[in-house]
Structures are given as C-alpha cells and as structure tokens.
N, C-alpha and C positions, 0 to 999 in steps of 0.2 A: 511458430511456438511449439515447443515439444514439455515434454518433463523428462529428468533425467534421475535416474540411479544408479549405486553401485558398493561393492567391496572389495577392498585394496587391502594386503597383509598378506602373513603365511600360518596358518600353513593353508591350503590351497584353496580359497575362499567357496562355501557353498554358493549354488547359484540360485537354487531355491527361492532362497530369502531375497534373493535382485528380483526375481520374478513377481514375488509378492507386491513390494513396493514397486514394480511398473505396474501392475494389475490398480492399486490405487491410485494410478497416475492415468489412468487411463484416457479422464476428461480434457487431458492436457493433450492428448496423441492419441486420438479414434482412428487415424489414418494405416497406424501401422507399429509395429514393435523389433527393437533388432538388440542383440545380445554382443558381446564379446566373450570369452572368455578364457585365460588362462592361467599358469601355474600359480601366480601371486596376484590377477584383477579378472573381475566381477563387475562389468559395466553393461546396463542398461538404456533404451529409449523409448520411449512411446512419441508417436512422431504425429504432428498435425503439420498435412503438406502445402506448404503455401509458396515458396518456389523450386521449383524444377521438382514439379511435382513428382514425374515418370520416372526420375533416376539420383531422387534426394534422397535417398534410406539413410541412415545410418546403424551403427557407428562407420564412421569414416576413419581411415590407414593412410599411411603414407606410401611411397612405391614399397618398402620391404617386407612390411605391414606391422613394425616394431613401434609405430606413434600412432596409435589410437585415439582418438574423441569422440564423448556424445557432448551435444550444444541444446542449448534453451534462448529463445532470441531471433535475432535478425543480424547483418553484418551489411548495414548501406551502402558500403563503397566494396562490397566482394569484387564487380567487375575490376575496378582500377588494382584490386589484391592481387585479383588471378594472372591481369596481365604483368604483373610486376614478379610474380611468380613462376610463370613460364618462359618468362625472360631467364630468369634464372636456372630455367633446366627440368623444374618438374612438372608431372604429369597427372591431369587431372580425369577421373574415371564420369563422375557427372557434370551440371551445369551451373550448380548452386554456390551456396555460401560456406555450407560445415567444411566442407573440406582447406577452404582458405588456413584454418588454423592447425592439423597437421603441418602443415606444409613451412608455414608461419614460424612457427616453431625449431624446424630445422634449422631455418636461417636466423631468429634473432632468442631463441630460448624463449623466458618468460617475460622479454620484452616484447612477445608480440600484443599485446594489451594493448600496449600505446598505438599500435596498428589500424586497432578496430574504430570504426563506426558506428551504433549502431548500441543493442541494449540485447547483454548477453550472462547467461550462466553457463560454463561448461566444465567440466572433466574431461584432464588430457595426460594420459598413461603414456609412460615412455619404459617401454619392457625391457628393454635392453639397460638401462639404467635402474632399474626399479624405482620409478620415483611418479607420485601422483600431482601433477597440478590443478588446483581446485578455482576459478577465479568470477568475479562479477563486476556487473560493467559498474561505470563511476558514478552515475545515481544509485543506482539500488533498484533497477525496473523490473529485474529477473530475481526470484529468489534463490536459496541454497542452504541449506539446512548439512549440518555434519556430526558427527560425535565418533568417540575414540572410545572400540570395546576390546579389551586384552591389548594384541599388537595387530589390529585392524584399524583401517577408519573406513565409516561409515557415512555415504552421505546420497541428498534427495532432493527435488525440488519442493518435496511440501515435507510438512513435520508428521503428517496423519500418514506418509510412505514409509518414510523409519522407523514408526510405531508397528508395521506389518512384519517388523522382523523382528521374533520375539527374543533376542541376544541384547534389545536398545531397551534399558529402564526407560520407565516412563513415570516417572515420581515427579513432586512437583516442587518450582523452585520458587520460595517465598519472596527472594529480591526479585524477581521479572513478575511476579502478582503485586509489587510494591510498588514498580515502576508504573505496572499496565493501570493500577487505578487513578493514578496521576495521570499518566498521557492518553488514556483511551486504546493503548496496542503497548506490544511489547517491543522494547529496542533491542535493535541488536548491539553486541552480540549474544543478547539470552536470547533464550525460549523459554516458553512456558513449562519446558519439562528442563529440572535440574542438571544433566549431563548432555544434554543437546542444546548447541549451539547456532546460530547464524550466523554464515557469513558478512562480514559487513559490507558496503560499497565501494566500491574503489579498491578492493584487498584481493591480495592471492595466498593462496592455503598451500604449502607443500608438505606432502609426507612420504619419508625417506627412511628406511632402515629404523622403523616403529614411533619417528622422531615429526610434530608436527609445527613447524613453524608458519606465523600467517604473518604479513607486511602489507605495506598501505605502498599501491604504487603511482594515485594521485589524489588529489587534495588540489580545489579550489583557489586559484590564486584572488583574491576580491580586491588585489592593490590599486588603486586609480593608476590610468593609463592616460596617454597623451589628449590635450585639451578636444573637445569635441561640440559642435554647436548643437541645438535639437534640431534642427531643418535636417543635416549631417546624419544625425544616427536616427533618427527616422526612416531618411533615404534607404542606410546600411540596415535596420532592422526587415525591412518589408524584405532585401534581398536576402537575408541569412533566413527567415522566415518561408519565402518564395523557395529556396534552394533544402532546408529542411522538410519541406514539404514533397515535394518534386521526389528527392530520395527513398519515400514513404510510400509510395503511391505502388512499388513495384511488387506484384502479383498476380497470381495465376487463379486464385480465387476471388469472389464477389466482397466487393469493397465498401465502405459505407461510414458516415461520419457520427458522432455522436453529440448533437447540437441543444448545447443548454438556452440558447439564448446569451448567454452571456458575452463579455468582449472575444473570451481566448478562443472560445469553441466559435464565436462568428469571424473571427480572422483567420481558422484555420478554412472554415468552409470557404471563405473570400482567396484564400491561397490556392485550393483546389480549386480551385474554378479557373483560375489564371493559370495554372499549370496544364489544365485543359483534357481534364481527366471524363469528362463527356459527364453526362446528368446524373449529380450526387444521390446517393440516396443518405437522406438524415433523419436521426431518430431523436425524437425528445421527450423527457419524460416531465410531468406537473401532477398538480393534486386539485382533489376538490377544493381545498380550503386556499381563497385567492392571495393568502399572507406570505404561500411557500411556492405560490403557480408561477412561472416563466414562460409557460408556452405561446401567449401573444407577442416576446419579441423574439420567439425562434421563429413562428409564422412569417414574422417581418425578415428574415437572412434568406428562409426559406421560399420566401415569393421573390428577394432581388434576386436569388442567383438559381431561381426555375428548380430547385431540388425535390426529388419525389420523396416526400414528407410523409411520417409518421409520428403519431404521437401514443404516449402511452398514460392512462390517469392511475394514480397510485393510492390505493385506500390502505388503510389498517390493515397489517398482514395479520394471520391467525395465528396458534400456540405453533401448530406443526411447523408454519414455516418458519418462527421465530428458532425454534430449537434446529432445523433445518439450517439455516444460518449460520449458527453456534458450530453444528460439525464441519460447515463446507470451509468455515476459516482454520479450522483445526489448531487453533490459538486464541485464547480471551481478545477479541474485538468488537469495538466498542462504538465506531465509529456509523450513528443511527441510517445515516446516508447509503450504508452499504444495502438495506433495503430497497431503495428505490433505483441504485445501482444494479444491484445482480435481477432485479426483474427487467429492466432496460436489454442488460446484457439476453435475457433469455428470449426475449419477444426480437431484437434486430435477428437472433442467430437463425430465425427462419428464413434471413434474405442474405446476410451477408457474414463473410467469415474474418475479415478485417475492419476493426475501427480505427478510424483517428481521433483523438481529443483533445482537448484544451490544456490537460495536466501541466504546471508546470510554471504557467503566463503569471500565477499572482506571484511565486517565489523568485522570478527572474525580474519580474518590472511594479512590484510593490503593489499588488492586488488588493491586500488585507485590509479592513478599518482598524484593524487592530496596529498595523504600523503607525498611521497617522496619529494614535491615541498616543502610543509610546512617544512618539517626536512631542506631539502637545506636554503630556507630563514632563518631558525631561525640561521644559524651561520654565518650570512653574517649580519656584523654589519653596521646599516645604522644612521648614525646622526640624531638628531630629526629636523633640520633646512631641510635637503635635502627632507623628507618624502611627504612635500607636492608637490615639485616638480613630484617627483617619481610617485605619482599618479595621476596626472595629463597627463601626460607622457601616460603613462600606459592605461588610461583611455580612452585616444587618440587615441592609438595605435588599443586594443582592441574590442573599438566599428565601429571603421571603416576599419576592415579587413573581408574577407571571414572565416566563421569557418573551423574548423581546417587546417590555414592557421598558417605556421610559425611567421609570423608579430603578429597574433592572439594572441598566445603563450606568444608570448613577452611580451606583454601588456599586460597580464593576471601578469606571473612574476612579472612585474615593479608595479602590483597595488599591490602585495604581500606585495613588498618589502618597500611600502607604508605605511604599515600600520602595527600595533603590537601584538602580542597577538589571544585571543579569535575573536575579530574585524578582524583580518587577514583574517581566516577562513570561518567569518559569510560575509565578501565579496568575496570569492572564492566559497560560496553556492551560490551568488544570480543571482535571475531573474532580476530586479529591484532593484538598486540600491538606499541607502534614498534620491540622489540626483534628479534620474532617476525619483523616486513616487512623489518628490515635484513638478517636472515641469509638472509630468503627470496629479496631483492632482487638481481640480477645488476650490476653495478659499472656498467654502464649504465643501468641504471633507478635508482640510487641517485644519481649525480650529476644526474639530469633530476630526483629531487625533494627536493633538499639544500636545510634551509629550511621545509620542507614540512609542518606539523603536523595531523594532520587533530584531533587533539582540542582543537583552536581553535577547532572547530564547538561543542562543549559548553560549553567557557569563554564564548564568544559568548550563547550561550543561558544561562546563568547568568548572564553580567552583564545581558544585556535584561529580564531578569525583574522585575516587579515587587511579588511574593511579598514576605511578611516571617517565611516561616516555613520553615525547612527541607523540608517537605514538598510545601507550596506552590512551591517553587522546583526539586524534581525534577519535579513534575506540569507545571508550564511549561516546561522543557527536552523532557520526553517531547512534549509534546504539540506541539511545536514543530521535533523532530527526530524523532523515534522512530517517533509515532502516522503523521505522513503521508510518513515515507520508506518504511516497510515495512509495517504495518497495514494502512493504507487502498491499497498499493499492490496489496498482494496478494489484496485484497478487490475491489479492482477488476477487475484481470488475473484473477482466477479464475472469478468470476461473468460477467464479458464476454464468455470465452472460450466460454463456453457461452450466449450471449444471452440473458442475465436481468440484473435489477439487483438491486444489493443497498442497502437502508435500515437506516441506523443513528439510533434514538430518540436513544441516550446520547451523539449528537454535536449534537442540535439546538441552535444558538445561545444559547436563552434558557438550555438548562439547563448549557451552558460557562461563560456569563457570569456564572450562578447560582453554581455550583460555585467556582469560581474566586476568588469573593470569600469563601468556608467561612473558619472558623481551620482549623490543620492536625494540630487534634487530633478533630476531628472525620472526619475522612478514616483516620490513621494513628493509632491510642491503644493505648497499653500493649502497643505489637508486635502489635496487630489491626489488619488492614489494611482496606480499606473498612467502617469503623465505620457510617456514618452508613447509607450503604447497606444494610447487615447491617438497622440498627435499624429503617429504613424499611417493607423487605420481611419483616418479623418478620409484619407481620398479609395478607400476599397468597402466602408461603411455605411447606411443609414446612420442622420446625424441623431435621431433617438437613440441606439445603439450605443451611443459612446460618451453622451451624457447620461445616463440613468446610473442611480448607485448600484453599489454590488448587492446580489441580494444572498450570496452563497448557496448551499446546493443541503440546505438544513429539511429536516422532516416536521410534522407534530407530533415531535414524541409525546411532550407531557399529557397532551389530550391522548393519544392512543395510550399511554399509560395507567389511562384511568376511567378508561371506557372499556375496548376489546381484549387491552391484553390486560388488565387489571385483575381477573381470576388467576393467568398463570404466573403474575409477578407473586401475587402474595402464595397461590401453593407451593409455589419453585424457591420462595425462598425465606419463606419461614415455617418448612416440614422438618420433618426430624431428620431426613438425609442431608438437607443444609446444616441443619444446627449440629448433628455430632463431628464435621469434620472439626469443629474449635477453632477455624479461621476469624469469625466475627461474630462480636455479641450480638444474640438474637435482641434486646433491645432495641439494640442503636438500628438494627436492620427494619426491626416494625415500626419504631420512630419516622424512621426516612418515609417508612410505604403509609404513614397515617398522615405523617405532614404531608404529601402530596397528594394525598385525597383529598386534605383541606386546602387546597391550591395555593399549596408552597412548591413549589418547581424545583423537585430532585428528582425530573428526568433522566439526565444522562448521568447521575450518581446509580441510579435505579436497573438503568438500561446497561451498564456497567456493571452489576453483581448478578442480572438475569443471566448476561452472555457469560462469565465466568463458572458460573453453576450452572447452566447447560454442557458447556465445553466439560467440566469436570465429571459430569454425569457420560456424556459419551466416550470421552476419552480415557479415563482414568477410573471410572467405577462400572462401568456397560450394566447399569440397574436395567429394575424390569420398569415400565410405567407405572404412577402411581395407581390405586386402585381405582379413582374415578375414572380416569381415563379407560380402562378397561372397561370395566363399568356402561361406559355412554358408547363402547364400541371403537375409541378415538384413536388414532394411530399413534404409537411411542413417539413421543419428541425425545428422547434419544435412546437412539440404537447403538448394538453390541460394539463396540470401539474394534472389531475381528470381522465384521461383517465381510464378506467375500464379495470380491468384484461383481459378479452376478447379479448382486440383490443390490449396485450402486451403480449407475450408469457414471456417475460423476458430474450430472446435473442438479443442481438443487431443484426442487419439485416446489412446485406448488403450493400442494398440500390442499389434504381436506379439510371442510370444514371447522371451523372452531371444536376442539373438544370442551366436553360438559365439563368443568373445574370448580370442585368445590371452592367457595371463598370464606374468608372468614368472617 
C-alpha cells in the first residue's frame, strides 16, 4: 500500500505542492518517498514496503525512462505478468509488482487494466506523448481523488492531500452534503469539496493537451450462466476462495487476520489455514454491552484453527477522538462502525502490517437481512391507495422506537411495504429521509437543491443491472454503491491510518464474476441468507458458526449519544459556528438532539450532522476550540486544515481524556 500524488500540465508544474500532499500522505508510506519530475509531470509516492521490500522504490520507468508510474495497491498475479513480460523482451530493475505496469503499458496501452489482478490506484505518465493515465481497480479498494486547476490536473490518494495545495478550492458542494446525509459517505464521483472529484471504480481518467476524458473499462456482468447444482458451486466456491486466498497471503512483512466472528472473516481464517500459512495471528474486536459482542464465536474459529488470538473491548470514544475521526476521513463519514474499526486497526499494527478480511462475503453471496426482507415484500401485494397509509404508519413506528427494538422492525417493514421498486430499497438505505432533509434543510439550501434526488443513484443502479433475479439486482446495486462508497472506504481510511493494508479474498475478481452469474436462490433461499456459503463452509466450519444469524458489525451509538458524547453533540451543533453557516434550521437540529434524549433514536441522523460539522470545522474553517474546551485544558477537536506533517504522524490518536463541554 502506498499513497500517490501529483501534477500534470504546462507550464512546468511546481513540485512544492506534490511534496506537500506526500507529506499528508505520509501514514500511507512511512517506509520511504520518491519523486519524478519534469517539464510537463509532477508525480509523487510515499511508499509502505510490503514486497521486494530492498529494491521496491518508486516511481518505476520503463527501459528509456519515458513511462513513468506511481501505484497504490497490490497486483496478485505480477509473477505470471513479469514472466509474460520478459518473454517479450523487457527488463526489469527490482522484484516486485509496480513496475509490471510500465512495462504493461508498452504492450497493450490502456488495456493493461484488464491485466491486473489484484486492488490498485495508479498514475501512469507517458512523456513522450504527453498524456496522463489516471486509473482504479474494479471495486473501488484503492481510492483517487483529481480535480482540474487552469490547464493542470490534479490528483491524490486522499482529498485532505489536494487540500495541501493551496491552487485546489476547497468550497463545499451541497449535492454531495445531499447525497452523504442520505447514504452515510459521499459517492463518487463527488467529493465533499465542489470541484474535486473521485475517481470511480472500474474507470480510467486520461488527460491530454488540457482535455480530460474518464470511461468505465468494466462493469459487472450479473447475467445467469449455465445451470449449476449447490453440491457443484460449493465445491467451485471453496476453490476460488482457497485460490483467492493463497494469492493474498504474499509478503515480506508480518501478516495477520482480522476475525469478526462472523461467517466471511471465519472462512477466510479457515482458507489460511489450508493454504498453510503457519499460525495466524487474528484480531477481534467486541464491546461491553453483550447486544453488539461477537467475540465468543471468534474465540470458537480461533481455538479450531490454534490462531494467537487477540481481542480488543470498545467503550465510548471521547470528544477528541470523535473529531479525530472527523479529520482522518477527511470527508463527512458517517459510518458509526468506523469507530471500532480504526481502533482494531491501531492495536493489530503493533504485531502485524497486513490484514485479511471478510469484506465483500455479504454482497457476493447475500449476507444482508435486509435482502431477505426485500424478496418477502415483493410478494406481498399491497394496493396503491393503502401505500401511503402504510408509510406513514411505518414511519411512526420506526422513528420513535429504541434500535433494534422489535416495534423498530415493524416500521421499517411497514415503510417497505410502502413503497415499490428501486425507491423501496433506496429508503431502506437511508440516513435521511427526502422528508427528514426537507424539514432539516434551511429555505437556503432547499432552493440550491430543488430537483435534486439522490435516490436517482439507486434507480440508476437498478436499471444498469444486468441481474434477472431479485436478489441478484440488490447484490449489483450494493456492490456498485454501497460496497465501495462505505465498506471499502472505511476499510481503507481505517487500516492506512495506522500504515497496514488490508486484503479482501471475497472481492477477488474471479470470485465476483463467479458469484455474480449464481441464480439467486442460491445466495437468498427460504429467508436464509448466504445459502450457498453456509453450505460451502459446512465442511471447514464449527456447525454454530454457520447457523447463527448475522449480527452485523453495529456500535451503541444511541446510548453513547446520550451519555459520553452527548455534551459535544449539543455544543457542536447547536453553537453559533453551526448555526451561521445556514445549512440547517437550528430547530429541526435541537428537535433531533431533544427527541433523542427522550429515547427516540436519531442516532445515526445525529452521528451524521456531528461528523459533518467536525469535518467542516477542520477542513474548511481551521476554527480555534470552543472556549470551554480551552478552558478545562482540552485538546482542539479540530485542527488547523494546514497543520504540517510534523505535528500529524497520520495516525489517529487516541486522544485525551474527555473534554469539559458545556451543555445545555
């Protein structure tokens, strides 16, 4: 894993400003730093060395040294590249993977994409043509942030790197604040900031004589494929699974699994162990509170297959770390789970600098209870006269129960069954409902996004689908929005932060493309949800293991909401530095934080306008702390958006103590 920067254009690009954004990338590349530079590119790396440690540097040339790349990623099958490569006459200077893609290049242009193996972002500068290729692999695992100033482009692995060059506005764009409080993260391709963009998955960026065009060079095929029995692709799963794994496993540093308990993270550790990688070391994280704990059946994966086990228990983080948080995603994220992620991630990296995870297993083989609910409603025919009742009802029910409360449930159902279609779904994702944002929305932000639907993104993603089965067609929507806006985001952001990478089997190519063509009773049958997987890992599993329901990987927000972090929810967001931006009526924002004192649960409506108004305070305002905070001695929850490498290792911290917050 590295991070990458750079600029591309004329007239002769400062390099300054590449240096800055690697200095903010640091956390991604402790190992080492390496430059290019000439007349028309400006390419940066910060490099964390995990193979061919001795002689990986980059940027990597070709023989003339007119094809330059910096890479972010891994490339699984380099051996079989390299020898296919030398076959054909070139010469390779180290041992690794970067340099497969110069090389790559020469031979098939910007078809070498289809090449790769493996979960990559890279920048590939061809000086003799003047032309920059910008690309990401076909999930979304690596990110790549770009933007166009003058006749430059610009681009980063994180968005807080192109913020260090101060030529990149950083203003903020009210459709990707529309979208994020709907989905919990921002989709690509916005950012949080109005003229920076993200690349999206599967796409390549080229820019040519000031001109930048981006194309989509794969897309999921979800067509059913020839007849298959479960005995059959169970057999074929453990091997795609066995063989995804095997490919992962290759490193020069200390390796280590990251085990939920759950099915995906116990089939990967059960894969490692048959591939014979000698005694795992696995990490798991749980909580006090036994409603959200897993760690009695990670105990049980971890005592079949002898692994030196770690476990980590997660309390209530304090203000500092919360806003700590806020900057390390350096985009409104909202996803609560990143909590008990990025401290997992910071406790393994004392032992190990690769993980493997589960990511992936529910969007390939129908993980979710939320599918099984979708398939139940679609055959439960509802009149179009009763529907709006229904969701009313529903709507009722849901917002004013405790989560995961049975009543809860209900009213999630009843808004299901409310509504039809693509729209069904795109309100069983949300944070913010269009109703929820209109009352939220100040008579100024409502006219800037009049028109504005963000649940266009999932209609879009329904109609692209190539599925012919109901199941099949939420598995291509998630995998398509869901998986690489917040999954792979926060699996990225969490483990970079701490300089390790993280490897996911159950996104490998072959076994997406595998997966993808299943029927979709093989995934969802009789309101069981990952059947085939169940049936697969039946002979490398504890039979607890694969009957227990899913329990997901959820926090207790609304109680930490309204215990430790409950002073900086109300200081943070209804002071006067929230109330004059005019994004939301102060109101509707003390309504949310009073009804959930009185135990209506707008947690994640709550935990979604904190991280947005920290994010905004660090990034876009570099305020001082409020006065209390100074005051009790307490450290800024958020710092100068300029902050210089020195004073940020690129770890998220800790953090001290709770600071003293007045409430109201």
């Amino acid at each position: 894993m590295c991070g990458i920067a750079g600029i591309v254009g004329t007239p002769r690009p400062d390099a300054e400003p590449v240096r800055r954004m690697c200095a903010a990338l640091a956390h991604r590349g402790p190992d080492g730093e390496g430059y290019h530079e000439d007349e028309h590119a400006v390419l940066g790396v910060r490099r964390l060395a995990i193979v061919d440690v001795a002689r990986g540097g980059q940027p990597v040339y070709n023989e003339d040294g007119t094809v330059v790349a910096v890479f972010n990623g891994e490339i699984y099958n380099f051996r079989e590249l390299r020898g296919l490569l030398r076959g054909r006459g070139h010469r390779f200077r180290g041992d690794g993977d970067t340099e497969c893609l110069v090389h790559l290049y020469e031979e098939f242009g910007d078809d070498l994409v289809h090449h790769l193996r493996g979960m990559f972002a890279f920048a590939l500068w061809d000086a003799r043509r003047r032309r920059l290729l910008l690309a990401r692999d076909r999930i979304g695992k690596k990110p790549l942030f770009w933007t166009v100033v003058g006749d430059s482009v610009r681009f980063a692995s994180e968005l807080k790197a192109l913020l260090r060059d101060p030529a990149v506005p950083r203003d903020l764009d009210p459709l990707a604040l529309h979208h994020y409080l709907t989905y919990q993260y921002v989709p690509a391709p916005w950012s949080i900031c109005r003229r920076i963009r993200k690349l999206r998955p599967g796409h390549l960026l080229v820019f040519r004589d000031g001109r930048t065009e981006e194309r989509r060079y794969w897309r999921l095929d979800s067509r059913p494929r020839g007849a298959v029995t479960a005995d059959e692709a169970a057999e074929r799963l453990r091997e795609l699974l066995l063989d995804a794994t095997r490919v992962r496993l290759t490193s020069e540093r200390p390796l280590g699994v990251f085990l939920s308990g759950g099915l995906d993270s116990s089939a990967v550790v059960a894969a490692m162990a048959r591939a014979g990688c000698g005694r795992l070391a696995t990490f798991s994280v749980g909580f006090d509170d036994p409603a959200y704990d897993e760690h009695r059946y990670a105990r049980v994966v971890a005592e079949r297959f002898g692994t030196d086990h770690h476990e980590l228990v997660v309390t209530a983080p304090d203000a500092a770390e919360v806003a700590a948080l806020a900057r390390r995603f350096d985009e409104p994220f909202a996803d609560s789970s990143a909590i008990p992620s990025i401290q997992l991630a910071r406790a393994a990296a004392e032992q190990v600098t690769v993980v493997l995870n589960g990511d992936g297993g529910d969007e390939n083989f129908g993980g979710y209870r939320r599918y099984a609910a979708m398939v139940r409603a679609g055959r439960l025919p509802v009149p179009g006269f009763a529907r709006g009742g229904l969701r009313r009802l529903g709507e009722w029910l849901a917002a004013g129960s405790r989560a995961r409360s049975p009543m809860r449930d209900a009213g999630r159902a009843l808004q299901l069954l409310g509504h039809s279609g693509p729209r069904r779904y795109a309100r069983l994702m949300s944070y913010f409902t269009p109703e929820q944002k209109h009352a939220l929305y100040s008579g100024e932000l409502r006219a800037a996004l009049a028109g504005e639907d963000s649940y266009d993104l999932i209609d879009e993603a329904f109609a692209a689908s190539s599925a012919d089965s109901e199941v099949g067609r939420l598995l291509d929507v998630d995998i398509n929005t869901y998986l690489p806006g917040d999954l792979l985001v926060k699996s990225d952001v969490t483990t970079a932060a701490n300089s390790m990478e993280a490897r996911s089997p159950f996104l490998d190519q072959r076994i997406i493309e595998w997966s993808a063509g299943l029927p979709g009773d093989l995934k969802v049958r009789s309101g069981t949800t990952k059947y085939l997987l169940r049936r697969a890992m039946a002979r490398w599993l504890p039979e607890e293991l694969l009957d227990r329901p899913k329990m997901g990987f959820g926090v207790p927000l609304a109680t930490w909401l309204r215990t430790r972090l409950r002073p900086l929810c109300w200081d943070v967001l209804t002071d006067g530095t929230a109330r004059s931006r005019g994004l939301f009526r102060p109101e509707a924002v003390t309504r949310l934080l009073r009804e959930h004192d009185a135990d209506r649960d707008h947690g994640i409506r709550i935990w979604a306008l904190l991280q947005f108004e920290l994010w905004h305070r660090a990034y876009l305002d570099g305020a001082p702390p409020p006065a209390d905070h100074a005051a009790a001695g307490g450290t800024a929850p958020w710092p100068a958006p300029d902050a210089g490498a020195a004073e940020d290792d690129g770890r998220c911290p800790a953090g001290p103590g709770t600071p003293r917050i007045r409430a109201p």
